[in-house]
C-alpha positions as a Markdown table, in Angstrom:
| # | Residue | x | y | z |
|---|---|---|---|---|
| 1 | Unk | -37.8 | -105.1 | 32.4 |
| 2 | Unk | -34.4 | -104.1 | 31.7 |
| 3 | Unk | -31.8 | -101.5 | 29.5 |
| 4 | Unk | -30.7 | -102.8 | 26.4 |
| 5 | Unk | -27.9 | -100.7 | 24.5 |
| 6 | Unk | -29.9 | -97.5 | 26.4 |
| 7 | Unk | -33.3 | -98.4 | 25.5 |
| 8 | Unk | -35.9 | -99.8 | 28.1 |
| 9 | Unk | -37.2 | -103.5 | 27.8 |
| 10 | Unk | -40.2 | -104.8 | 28.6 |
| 11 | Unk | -40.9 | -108.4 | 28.5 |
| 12 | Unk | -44.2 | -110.2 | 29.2 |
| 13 | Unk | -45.4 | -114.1 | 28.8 |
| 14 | Unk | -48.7 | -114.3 | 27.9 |
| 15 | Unk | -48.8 | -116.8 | 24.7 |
| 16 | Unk | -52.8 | -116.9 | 25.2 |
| 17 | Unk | -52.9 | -112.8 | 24.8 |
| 18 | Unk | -54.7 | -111.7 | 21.4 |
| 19 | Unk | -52.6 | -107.8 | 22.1 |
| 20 | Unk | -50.6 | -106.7 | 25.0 |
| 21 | Unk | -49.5 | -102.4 | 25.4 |
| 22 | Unk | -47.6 | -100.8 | 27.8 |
| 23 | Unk | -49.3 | -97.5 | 29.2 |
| 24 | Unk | -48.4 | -95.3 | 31.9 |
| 25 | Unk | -47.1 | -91.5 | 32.8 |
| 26 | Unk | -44.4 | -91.6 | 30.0 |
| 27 | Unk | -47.2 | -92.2 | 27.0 |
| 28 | Unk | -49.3 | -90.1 | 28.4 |
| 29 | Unk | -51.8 | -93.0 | 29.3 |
| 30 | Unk | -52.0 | -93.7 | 25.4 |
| 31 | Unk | -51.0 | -97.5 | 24.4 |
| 32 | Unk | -47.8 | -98.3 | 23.1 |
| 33 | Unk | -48.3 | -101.8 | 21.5 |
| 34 | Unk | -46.1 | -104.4 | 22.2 |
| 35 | Unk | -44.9 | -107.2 | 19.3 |
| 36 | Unk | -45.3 | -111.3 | 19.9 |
| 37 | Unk | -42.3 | -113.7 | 19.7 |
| 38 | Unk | -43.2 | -117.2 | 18.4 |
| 39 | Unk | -43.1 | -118.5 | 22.1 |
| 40 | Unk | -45.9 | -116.2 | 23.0 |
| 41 | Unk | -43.6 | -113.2 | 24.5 |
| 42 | Unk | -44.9 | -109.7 | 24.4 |
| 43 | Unk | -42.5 | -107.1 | 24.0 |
| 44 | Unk | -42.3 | -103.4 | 23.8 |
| 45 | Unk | -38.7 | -100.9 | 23.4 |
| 46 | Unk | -38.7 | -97.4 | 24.7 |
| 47 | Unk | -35.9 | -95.6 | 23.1 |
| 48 | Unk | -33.2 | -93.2 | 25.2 |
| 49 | Unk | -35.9 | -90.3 | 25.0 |
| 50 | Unk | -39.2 | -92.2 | 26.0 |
| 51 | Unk | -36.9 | -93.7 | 28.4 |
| 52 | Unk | -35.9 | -90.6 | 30.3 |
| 53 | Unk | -39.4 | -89.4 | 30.9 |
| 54 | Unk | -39.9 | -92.4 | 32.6 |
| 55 | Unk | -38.8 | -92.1 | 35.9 |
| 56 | Unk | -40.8 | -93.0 | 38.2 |
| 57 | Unk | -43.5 | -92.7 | 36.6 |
| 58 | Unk | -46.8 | -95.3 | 36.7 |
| 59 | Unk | -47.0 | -97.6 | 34.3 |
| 60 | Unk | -49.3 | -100.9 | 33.7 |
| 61 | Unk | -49.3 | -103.6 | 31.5 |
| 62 | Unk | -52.0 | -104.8 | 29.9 |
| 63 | Unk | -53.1 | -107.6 | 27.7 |
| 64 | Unk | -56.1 | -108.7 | 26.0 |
């Protein structure tokens, strides 16, 4: 995890995952789907606003 240009993101390996989503507080529990990279990275950006409501909030990854 980590800020890019003010946005949060979330990385995760998992090149055998068929999805991935990052739920938690901020979503209100609901998925927000991640993309793949060609080397089987999952990743998800949370923009300034979704961001901000993030604080310390809890928050799981999950992959299928």
């Amino acid at each position: 995890m980590g800020v890019q240009d003010g946005a949060i993101v979330y990385r995760e390996w998992a090149p055998a995952a068929q999805a991935a989503a990052l739920i938690g507080d901020f979503s209100k529990w609901e998925p927000v789907w991640m993309t793949r990279d060609e080397w089987g990275v999952w990743s998800v950006r949370l923009e300034d606003g979704e961001a901000r409501s993030w604080g310390g909030a809890g928050v799981c990854a999950c992959v299928w």
